[in-house]
N, CA, C and O atoms as a GROMACS GRO file, in nm:
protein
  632
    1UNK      N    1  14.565   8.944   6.864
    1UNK     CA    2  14.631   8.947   6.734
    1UNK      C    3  14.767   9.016   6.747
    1UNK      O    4  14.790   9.109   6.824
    2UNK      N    5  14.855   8.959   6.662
    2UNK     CA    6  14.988   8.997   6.659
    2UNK      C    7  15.015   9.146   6.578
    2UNK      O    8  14.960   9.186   6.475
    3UNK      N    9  15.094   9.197   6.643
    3UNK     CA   10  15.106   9.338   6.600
    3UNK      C   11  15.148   9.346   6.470
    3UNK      O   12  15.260   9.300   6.450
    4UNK      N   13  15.071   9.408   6.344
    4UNK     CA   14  15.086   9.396   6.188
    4UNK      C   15  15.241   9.474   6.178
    4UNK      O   16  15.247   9.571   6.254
    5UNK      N   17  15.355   9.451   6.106
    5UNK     CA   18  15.486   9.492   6.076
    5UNK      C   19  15.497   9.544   5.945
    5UNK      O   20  15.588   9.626   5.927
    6UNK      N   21  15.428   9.517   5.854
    6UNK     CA   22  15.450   9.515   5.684
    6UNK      C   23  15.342   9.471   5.641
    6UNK      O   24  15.279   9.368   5.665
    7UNK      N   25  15.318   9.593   5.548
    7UNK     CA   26  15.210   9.581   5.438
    7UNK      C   27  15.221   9.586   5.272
    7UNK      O   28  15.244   9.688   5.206
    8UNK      N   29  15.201   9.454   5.219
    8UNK     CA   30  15.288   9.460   5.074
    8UNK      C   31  15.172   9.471   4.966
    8UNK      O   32  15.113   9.364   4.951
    9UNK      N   33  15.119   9.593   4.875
    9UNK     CA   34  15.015   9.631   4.811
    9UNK      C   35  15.059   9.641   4.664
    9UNK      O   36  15.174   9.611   4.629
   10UNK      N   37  14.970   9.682   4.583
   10UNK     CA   38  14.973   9.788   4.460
   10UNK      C   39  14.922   9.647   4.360
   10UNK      O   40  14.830   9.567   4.350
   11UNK      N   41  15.069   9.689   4.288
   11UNK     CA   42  15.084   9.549   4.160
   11UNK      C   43  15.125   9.453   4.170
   11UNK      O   44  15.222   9.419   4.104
   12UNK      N   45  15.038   9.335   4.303
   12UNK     CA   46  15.039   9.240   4.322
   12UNK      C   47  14.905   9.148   4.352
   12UNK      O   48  14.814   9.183   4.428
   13UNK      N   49  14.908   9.028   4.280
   13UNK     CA   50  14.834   8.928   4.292
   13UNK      C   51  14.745   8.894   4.446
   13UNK      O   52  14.625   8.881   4.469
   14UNK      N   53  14.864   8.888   4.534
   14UNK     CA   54  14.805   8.820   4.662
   14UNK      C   55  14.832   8.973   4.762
   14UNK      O   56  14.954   8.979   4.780
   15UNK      N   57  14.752   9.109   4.838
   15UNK     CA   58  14.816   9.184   4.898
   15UNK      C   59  14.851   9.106   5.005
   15UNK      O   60  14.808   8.991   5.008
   16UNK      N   61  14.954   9.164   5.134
   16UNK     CA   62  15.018   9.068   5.237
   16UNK      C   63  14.990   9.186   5.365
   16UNK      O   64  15.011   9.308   5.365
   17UNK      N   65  14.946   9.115   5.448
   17UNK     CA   66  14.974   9.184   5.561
   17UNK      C   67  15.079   9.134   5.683
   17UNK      O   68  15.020   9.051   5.752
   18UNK      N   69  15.169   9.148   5.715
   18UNK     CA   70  15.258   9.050   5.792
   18UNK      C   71  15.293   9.123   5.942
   18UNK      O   72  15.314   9.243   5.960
   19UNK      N   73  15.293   8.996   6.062
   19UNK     CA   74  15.345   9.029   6.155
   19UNK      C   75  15.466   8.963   6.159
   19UNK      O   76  15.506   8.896   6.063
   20UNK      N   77  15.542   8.979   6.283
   20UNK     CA   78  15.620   8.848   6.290
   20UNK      C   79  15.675   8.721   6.274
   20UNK      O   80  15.784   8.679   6.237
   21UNK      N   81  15.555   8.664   6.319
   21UNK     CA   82  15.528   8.516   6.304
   21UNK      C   83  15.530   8.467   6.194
   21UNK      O   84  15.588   8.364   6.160
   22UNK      N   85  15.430   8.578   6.091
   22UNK     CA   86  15.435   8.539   5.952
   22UNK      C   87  15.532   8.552   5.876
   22UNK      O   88  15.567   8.468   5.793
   23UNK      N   89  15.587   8.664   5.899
   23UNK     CA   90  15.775   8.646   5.875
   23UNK      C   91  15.926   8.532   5.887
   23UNK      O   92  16.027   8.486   5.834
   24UNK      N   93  15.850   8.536   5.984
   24UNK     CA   94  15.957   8.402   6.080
   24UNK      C   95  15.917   8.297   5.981
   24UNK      O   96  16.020   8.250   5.932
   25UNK      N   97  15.790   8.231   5.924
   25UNK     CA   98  15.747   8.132   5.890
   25UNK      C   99  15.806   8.143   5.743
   25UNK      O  100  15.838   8.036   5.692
   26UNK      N  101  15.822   8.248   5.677
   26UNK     CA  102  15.882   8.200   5.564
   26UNK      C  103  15.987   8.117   5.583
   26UNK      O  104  16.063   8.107   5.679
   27UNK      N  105  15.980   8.031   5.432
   27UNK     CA  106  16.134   7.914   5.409
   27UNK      C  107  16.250   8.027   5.373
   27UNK      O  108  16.371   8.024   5.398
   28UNK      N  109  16.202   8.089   5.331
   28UNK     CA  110  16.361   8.145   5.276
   28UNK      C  111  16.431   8.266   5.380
   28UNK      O  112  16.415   8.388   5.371
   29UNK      N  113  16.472   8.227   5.431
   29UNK     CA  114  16.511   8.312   5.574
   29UNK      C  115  16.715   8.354   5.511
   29UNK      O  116  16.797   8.292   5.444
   30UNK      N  117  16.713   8.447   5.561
   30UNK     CA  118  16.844   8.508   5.557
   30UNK      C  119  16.922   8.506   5.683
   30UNK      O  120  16.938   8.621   5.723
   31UNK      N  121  16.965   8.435   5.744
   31UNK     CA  122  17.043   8.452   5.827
   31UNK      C  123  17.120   8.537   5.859
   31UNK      O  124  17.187   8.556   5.757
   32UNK      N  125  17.174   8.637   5.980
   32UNK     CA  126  17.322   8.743   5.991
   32UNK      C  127  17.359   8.796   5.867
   32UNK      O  128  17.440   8.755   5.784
   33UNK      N  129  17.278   8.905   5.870
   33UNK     CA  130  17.259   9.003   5.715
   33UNK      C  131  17.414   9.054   5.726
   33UNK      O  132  17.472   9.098   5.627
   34UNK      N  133  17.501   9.041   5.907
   34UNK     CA  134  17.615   9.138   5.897
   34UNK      C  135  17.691   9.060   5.762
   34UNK      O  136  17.735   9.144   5.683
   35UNK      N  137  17.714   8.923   5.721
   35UNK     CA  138  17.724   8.826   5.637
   35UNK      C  139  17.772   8.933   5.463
   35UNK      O  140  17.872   8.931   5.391
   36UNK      N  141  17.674   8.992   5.460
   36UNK     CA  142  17.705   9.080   5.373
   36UNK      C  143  17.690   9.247   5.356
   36UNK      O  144  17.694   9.314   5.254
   37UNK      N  145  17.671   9.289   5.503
   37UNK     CA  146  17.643   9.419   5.535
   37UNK      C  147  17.699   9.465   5.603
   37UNK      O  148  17.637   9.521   5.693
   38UNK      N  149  17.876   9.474   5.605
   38UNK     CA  150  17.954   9.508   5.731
   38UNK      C  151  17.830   9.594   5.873
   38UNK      O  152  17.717   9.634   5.843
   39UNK      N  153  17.872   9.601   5.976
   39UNK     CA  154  17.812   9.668   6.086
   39UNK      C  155  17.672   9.640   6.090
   39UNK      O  156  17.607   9.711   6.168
   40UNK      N  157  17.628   9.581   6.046
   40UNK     CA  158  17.475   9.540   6.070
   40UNK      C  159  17.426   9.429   6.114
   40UNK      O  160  17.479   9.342   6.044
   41UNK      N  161  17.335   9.363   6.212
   41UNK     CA  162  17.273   9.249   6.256
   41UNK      C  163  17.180   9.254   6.242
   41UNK      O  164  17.123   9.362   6.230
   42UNK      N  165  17.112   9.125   6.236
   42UNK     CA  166  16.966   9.069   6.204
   42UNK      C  167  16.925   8.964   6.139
   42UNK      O  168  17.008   8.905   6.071
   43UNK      N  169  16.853   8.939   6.141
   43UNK     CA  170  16.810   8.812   6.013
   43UNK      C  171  16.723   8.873   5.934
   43UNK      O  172  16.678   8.978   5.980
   44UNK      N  173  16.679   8.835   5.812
   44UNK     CA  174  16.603   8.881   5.718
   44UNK      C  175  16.547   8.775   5.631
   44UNK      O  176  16.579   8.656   5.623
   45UNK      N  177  16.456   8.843   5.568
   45UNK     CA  178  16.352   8.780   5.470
   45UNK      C  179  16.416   8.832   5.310
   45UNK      O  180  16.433   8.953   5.301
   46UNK      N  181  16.448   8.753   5.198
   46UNK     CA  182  16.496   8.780   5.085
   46UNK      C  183  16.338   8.872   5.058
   46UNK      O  184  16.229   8.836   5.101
   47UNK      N  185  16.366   9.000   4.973
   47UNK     CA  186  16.284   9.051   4.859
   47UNK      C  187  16.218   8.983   4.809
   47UNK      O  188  16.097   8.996   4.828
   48UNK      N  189  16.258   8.901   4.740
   48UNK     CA  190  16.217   8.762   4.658
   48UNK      C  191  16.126   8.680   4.651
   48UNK      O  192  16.050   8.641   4.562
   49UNK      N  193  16.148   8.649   4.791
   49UNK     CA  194  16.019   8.528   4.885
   49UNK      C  195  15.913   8.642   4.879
   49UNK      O  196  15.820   8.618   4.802
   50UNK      N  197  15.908   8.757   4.942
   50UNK     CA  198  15.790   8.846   4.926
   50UNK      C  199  15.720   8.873   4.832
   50UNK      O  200  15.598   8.862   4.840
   51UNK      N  201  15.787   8.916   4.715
   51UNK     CA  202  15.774   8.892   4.594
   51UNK      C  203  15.675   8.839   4.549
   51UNK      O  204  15.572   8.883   4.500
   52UNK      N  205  15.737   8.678   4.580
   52UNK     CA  206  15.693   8.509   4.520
   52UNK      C  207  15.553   8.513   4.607
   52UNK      O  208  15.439   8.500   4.564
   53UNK      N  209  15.597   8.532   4.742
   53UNK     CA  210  15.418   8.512   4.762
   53UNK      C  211  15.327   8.608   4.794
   53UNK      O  212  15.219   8.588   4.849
   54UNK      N  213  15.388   8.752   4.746
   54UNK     CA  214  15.255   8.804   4.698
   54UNK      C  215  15.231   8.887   4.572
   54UNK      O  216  15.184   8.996   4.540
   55UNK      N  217  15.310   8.736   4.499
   55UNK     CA  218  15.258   8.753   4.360
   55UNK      C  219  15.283   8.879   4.315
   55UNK      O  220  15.193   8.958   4.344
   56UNK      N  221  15.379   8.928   4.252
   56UNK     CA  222  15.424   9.038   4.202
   56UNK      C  223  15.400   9.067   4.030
   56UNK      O  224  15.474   9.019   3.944
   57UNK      N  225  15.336   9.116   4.013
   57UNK     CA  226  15.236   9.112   3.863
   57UNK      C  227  15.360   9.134   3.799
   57UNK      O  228  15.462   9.156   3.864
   58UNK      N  229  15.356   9.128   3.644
   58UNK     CA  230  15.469   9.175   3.557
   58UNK      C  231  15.491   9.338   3.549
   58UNK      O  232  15.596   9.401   3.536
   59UNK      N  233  15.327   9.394   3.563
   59UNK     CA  234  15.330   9.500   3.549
   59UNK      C  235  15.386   9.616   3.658
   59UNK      O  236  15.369   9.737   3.645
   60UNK      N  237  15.462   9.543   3.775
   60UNK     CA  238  15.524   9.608   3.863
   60UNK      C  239  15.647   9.634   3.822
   60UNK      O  240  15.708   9.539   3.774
   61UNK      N  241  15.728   9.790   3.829
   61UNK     CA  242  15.853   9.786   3.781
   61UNK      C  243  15.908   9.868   3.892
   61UNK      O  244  16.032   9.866   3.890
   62UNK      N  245  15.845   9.955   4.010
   62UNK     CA  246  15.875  10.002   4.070
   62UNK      C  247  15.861   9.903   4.213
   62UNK      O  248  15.779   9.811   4.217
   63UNK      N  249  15.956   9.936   4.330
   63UNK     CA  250  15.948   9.885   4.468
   63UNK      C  251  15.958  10.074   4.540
   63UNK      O  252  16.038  10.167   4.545
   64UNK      N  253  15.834  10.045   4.578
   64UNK     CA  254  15.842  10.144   4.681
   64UNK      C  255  15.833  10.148   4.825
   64UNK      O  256  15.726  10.116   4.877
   65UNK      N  257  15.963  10.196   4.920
   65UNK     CA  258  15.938  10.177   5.070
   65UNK      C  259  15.894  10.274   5.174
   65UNK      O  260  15.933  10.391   5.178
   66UNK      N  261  15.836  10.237   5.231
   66UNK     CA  262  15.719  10.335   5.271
   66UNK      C  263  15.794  10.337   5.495
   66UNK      O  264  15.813  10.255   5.585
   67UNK      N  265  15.806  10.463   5.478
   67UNK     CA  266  15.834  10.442   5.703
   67UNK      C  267  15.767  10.533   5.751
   67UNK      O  268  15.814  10.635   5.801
   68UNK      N  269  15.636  10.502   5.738
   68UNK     CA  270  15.530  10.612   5.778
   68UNK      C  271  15.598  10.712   5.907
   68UNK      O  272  15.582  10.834   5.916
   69UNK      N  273  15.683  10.616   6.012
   69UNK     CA  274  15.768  10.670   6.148
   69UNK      C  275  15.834  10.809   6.132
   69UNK      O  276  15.842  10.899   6.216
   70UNK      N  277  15.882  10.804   5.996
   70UNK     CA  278  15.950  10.925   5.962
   70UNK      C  279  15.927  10.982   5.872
   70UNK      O  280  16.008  11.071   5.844
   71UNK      N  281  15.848  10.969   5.812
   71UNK     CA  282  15.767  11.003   5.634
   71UNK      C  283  15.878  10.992   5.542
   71UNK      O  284  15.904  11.092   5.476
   72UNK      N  285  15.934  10.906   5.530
   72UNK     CA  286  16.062  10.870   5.429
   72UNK      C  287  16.024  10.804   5.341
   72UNK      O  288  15.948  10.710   5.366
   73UNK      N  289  16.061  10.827   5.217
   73UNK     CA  290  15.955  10.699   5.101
   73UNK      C  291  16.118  10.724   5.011
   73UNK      O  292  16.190  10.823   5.005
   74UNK      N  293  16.133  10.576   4.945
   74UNK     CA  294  16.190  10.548   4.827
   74UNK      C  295  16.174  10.500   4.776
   74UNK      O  296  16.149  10.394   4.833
   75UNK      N  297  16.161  10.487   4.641
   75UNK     CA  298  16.136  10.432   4.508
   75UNK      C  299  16.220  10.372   4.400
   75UNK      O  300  16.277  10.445   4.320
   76UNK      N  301  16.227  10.269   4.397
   76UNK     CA  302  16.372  10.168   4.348
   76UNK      C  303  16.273  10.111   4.214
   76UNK      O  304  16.157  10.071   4.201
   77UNK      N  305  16.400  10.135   4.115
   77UNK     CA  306  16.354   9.997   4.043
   77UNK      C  307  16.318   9.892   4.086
   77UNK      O  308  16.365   9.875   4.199
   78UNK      N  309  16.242   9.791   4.042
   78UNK     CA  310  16.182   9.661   4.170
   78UNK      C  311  16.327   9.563   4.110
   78UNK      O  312  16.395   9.489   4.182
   79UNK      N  313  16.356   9.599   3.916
   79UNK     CA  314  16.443   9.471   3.901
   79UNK      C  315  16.604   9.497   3.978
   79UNK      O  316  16.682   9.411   4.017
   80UNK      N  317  16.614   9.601   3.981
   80UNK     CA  318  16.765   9.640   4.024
   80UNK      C  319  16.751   9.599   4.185
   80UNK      O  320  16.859   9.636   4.234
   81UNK      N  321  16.665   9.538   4.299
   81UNK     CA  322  16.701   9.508   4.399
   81UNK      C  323  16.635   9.400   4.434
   81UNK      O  324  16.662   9.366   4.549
   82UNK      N  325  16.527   9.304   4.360
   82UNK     CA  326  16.475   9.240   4.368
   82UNK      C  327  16.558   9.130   4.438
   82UNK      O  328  16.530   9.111   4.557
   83UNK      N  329  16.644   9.066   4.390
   83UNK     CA  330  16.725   8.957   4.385
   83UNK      C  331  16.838   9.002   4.515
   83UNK      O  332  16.891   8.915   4.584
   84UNK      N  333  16.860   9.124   4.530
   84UNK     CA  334  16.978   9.110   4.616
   84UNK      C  335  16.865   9.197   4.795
   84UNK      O  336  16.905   9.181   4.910
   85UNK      N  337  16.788   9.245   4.774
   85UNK     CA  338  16.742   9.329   4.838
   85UNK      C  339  16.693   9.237   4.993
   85UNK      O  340  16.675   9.118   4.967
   86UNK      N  341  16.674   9.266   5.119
   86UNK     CA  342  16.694   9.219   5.227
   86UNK      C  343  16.589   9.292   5.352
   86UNK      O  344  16.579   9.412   5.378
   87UNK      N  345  16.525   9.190   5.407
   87UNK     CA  346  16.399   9.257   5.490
   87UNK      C  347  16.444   9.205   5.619
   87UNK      O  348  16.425   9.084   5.630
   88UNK      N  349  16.519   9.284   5.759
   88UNK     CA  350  16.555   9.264   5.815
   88UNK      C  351  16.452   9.291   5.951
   88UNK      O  352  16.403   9.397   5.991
   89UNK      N  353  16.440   9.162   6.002
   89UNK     CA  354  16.293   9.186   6.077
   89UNK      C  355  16.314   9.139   6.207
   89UNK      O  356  16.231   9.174   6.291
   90UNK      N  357  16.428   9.052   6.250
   90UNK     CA  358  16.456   8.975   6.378
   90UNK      C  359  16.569   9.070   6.450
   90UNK      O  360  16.614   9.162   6.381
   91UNK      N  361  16.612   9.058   6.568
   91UNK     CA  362  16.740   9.064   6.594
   91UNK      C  363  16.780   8.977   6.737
   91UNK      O  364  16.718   9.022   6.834
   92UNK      N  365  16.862   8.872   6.766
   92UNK     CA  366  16.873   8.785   6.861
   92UNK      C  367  16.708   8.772   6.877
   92UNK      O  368  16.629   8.838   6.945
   93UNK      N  369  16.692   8.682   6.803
   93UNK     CA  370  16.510   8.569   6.796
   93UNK      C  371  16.413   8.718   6.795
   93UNK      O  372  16.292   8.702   6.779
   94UNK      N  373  16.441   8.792   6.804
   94UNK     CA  374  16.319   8.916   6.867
   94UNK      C  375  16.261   8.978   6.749
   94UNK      O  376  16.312   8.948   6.641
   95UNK      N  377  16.176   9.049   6.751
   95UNK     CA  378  16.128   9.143   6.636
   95UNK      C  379  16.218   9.324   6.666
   95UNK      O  380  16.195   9.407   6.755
   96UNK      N  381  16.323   9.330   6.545
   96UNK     CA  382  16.372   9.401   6.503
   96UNK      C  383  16.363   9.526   6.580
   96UNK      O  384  16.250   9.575   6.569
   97UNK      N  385  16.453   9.606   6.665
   97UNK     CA  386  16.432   9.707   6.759
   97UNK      C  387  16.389   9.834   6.646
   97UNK      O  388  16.394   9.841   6.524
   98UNK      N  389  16.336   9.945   6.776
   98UNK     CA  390  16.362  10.077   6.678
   98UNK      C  391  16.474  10.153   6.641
   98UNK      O  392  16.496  10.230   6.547
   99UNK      N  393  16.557  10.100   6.762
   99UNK     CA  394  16.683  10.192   6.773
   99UNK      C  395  16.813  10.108   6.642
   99UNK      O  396  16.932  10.141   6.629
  100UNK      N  397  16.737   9.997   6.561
  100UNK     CA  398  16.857   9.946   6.467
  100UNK      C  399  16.748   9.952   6.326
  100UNK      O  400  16.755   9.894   6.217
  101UNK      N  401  16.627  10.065   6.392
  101UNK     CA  402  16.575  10.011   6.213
  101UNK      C  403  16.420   9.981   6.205
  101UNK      O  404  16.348  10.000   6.107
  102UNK      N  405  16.379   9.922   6.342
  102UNK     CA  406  16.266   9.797   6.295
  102UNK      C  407  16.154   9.879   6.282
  102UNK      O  408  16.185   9.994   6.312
  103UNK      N  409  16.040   9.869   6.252
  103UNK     CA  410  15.994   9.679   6.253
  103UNK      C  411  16.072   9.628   6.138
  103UNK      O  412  16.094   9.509   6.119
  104UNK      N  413  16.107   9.711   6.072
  104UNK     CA  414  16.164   9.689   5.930
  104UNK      C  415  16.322   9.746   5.881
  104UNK      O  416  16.351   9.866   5.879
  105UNK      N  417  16.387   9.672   5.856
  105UNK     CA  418  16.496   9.766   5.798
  105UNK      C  419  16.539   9.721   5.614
  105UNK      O  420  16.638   9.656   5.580
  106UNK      N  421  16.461   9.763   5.547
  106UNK     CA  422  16.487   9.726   5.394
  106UNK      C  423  16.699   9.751   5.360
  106UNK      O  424  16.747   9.864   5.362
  107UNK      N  425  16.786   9.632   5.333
  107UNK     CA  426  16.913   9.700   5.326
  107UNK      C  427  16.913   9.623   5.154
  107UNK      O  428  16.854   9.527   5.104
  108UNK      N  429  16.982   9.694   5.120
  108UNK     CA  430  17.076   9.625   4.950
  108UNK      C  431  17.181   9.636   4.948
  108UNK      O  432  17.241   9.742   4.930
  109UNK      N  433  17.230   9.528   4.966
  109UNK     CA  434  17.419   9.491   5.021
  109UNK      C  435  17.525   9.572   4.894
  109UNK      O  436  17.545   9.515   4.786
  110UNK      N  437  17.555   9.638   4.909
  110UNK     CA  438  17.678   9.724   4.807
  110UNK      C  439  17.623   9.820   4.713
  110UNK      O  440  17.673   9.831   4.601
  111UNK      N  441  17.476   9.926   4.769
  111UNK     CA  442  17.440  10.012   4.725
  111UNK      C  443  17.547  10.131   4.715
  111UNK      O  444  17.637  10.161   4.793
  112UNK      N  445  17.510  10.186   4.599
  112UNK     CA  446  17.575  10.303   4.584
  112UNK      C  447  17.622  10.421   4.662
  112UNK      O  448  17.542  10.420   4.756
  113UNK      N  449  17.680  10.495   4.676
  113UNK     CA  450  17.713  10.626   4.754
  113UNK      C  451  17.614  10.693   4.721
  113UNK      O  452  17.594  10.724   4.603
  114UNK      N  453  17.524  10.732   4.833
  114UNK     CA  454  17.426  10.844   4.871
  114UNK      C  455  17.390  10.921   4.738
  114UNK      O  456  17.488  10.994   4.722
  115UNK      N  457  17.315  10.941   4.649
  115UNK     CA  458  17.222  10.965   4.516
  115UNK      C  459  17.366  10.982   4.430
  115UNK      O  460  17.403  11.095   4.398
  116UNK      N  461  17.450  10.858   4.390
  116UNK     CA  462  17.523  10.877   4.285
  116UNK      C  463  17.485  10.753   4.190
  116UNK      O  464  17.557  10.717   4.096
  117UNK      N  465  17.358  10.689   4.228
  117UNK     CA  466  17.286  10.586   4.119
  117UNK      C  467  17.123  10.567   4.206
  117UNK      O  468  17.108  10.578   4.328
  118UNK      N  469  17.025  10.541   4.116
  118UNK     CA  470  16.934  10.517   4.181
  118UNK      C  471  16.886  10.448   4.260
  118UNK      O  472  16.767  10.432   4.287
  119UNK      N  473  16.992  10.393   4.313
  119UNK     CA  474  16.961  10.251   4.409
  119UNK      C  475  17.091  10.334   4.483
  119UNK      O  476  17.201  10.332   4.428
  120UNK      N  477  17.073  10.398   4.596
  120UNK     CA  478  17.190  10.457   4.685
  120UNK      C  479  17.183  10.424   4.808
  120UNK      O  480  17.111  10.332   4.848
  121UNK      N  481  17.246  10.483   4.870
  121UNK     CA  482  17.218  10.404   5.043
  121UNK      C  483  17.106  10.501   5.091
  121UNK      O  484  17.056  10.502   5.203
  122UNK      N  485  17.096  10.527   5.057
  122UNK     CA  486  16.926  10.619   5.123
  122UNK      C  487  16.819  10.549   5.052
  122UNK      O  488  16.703  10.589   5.060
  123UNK      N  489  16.854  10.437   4.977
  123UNK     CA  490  16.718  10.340   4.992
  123UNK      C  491  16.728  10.206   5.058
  123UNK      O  492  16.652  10.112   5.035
  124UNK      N  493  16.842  10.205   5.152
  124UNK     CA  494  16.835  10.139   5.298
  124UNK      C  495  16.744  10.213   5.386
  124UNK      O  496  16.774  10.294   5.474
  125UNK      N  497  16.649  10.181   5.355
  125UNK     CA  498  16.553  10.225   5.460
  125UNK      C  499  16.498  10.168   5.548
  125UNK      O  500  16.464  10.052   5.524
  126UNK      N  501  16.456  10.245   5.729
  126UNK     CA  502  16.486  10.216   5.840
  126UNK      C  503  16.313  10.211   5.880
  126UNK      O  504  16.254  10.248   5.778
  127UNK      N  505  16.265  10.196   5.932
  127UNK     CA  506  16.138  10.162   5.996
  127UNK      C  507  16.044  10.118   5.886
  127UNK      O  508  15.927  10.154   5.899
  128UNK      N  509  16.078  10.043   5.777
  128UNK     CA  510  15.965  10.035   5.680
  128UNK      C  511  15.857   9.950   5.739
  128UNK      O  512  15.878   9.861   5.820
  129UNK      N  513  15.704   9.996   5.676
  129UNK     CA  514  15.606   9.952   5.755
  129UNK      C  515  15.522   9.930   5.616
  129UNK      O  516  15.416   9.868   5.626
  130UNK      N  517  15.567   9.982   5.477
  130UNK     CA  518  15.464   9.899   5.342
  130UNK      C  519  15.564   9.939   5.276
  130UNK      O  520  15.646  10.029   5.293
  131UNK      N  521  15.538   9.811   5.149
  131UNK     CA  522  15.574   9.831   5.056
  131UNK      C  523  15.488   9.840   4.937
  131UNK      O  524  15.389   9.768   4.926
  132UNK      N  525  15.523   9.931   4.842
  132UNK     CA  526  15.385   9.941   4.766
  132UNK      C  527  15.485   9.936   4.615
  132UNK      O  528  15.586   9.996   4.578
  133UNK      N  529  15.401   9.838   4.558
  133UNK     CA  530  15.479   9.785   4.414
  133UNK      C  531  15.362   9.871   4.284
  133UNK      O  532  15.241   9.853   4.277
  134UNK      N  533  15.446   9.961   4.195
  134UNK     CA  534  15.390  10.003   4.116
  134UNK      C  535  15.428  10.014   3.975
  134UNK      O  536  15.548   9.991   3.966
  135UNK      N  537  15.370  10.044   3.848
  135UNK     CA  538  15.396  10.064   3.727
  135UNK      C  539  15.464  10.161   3.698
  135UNK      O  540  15.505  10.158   3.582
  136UNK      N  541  15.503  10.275   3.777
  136UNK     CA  542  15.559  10.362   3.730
  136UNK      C  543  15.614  10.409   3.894
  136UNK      O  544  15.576  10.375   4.006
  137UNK      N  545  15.706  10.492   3.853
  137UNK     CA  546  15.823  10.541   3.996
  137UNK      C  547  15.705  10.635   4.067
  137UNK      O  548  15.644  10.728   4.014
  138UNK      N  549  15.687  10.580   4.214
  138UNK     CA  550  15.617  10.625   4.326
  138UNK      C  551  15.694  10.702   4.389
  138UNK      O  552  15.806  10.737   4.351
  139UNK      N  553  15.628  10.743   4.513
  139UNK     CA  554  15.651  10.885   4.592
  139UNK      C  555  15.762  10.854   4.627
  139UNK      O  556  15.777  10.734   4.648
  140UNK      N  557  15.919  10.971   4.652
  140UNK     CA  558  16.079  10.911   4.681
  140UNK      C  559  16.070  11.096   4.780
  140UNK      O  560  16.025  11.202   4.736
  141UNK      N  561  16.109  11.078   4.864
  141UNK     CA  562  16.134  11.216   4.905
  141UNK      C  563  16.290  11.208   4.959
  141UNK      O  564  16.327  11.290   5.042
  142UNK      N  565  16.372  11.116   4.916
  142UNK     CA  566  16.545  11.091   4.932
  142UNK      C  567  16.571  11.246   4.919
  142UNK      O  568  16.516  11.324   4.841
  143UNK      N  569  16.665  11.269   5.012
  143UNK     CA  570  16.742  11.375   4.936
  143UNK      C  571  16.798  11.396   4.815
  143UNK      O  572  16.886  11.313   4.797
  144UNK      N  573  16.784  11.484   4.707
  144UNK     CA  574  16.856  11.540   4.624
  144UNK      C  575  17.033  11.569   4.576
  144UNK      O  576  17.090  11.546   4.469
  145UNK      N  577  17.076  11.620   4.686
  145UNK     CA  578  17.191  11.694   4.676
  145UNK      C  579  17.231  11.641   4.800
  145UNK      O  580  17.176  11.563   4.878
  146UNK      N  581  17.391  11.726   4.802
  146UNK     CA  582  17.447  11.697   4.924
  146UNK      C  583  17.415  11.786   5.100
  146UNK      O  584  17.434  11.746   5.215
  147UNK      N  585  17.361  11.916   5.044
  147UNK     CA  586  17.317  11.974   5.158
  147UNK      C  587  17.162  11.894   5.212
  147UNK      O  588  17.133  11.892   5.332
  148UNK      N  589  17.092  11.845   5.127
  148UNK     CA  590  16.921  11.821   5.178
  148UNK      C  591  17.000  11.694   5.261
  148UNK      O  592  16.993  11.693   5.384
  149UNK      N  593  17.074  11.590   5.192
  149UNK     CA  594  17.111  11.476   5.252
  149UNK      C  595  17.187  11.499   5.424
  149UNK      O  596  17.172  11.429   5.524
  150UNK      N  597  17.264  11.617   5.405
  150UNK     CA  598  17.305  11.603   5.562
  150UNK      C  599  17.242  11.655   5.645
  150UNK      O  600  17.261  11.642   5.766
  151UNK      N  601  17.116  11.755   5.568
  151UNK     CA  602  16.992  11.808   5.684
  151UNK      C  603  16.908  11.673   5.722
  151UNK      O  604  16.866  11.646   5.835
  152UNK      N  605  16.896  11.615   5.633
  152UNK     CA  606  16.810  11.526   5.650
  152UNK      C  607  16.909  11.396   5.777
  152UNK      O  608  16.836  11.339   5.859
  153UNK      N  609  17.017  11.372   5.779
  153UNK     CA  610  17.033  11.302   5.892
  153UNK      C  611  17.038  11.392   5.990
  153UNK      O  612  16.991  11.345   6.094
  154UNK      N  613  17.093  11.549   6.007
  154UNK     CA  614  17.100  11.603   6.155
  154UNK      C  615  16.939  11.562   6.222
  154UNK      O  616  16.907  11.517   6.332
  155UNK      N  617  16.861  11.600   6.107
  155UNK     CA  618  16.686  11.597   6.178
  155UNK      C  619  16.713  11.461   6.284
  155UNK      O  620  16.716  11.450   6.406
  156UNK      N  621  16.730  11.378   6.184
  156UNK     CA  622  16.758  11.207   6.209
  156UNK      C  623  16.829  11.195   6.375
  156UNK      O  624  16.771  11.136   6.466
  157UNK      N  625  16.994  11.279   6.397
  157UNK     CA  626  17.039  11.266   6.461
  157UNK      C  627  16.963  11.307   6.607
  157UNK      O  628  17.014  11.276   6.715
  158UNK      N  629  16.824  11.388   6.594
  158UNK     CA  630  16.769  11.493   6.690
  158UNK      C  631  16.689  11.406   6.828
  158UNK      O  632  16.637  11.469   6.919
   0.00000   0.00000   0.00000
């Protein structure tokens, strides 16, 4: 069996467990995310398609991303990234390195500056491994301020 990448739970119809393959096989594929993400490569899976097939109840309003790798969790409105939001899982045909992100790299093309809206670039998040869709705003441990945010990449840089 193929090594599981993403697990999509909570307030949804169908839960998903996905490797690769099952990734790759979606229709709606994103091609060269750099396309709209200066400095970044990969291909990706739209939000959307995930979404669509695993049935995303009405009663979901939260998207939460989960990188067990680093215990990083953020919690997005689901409608504010639904549509633009990007699951970057390939890189040259391969499954997504660690050193750019993978298995998962959740990006949202023209997020905000670092917690100056709730959708900031610290919910580009880098090894995501579930996503868990809920009724109300789930676990976010983003930095706060500007000092937690640059402790939190030196750790990163270590």
């Amino acid at each position: 069996m193929t090594q599981v990448l993403l697990r999509v739970d909570g307030e949804v119809q169908r839960p998903l467990t996905l490797n690769f393959e099952d990734l790759a096989a979606i229709p709606e594929q994103f091609p060269d995310v750099g396309r709209v993400v200066a400095g970044r490569k990969g291909d990706a899976v739209p939000l959307e398609a995930l979404m669509i097939l695993a049935g995303a109840k009405p009663s979901a309003s939260y998207l939460t991303l989960h990188a067990t790798r680093d215990d990083f969790h953020a919690s997005v409105p689901l409608s504010a990234v639904r549509v633009a939001g990007l699951l970057v899982y390939r890189l040259d045909g391969q499954s997504l390195p660690e050193k750019s992100g993978g298995p998962i790299r959740f990006l949202v093309p023209e997020a905000a500056v670092c917690q100056c809206a709730e959708v900031d670039e610290c919910a580009n998040v880098k090894y995501v491994d579930r996503i868990e869709l809920t009724a109300t705003r789930g676990y976010d441990n983003r930095p706060v301020d500007d000092k937690a945010h640059a402790e939190l990449h030196a750790r990163k840089a270590k």
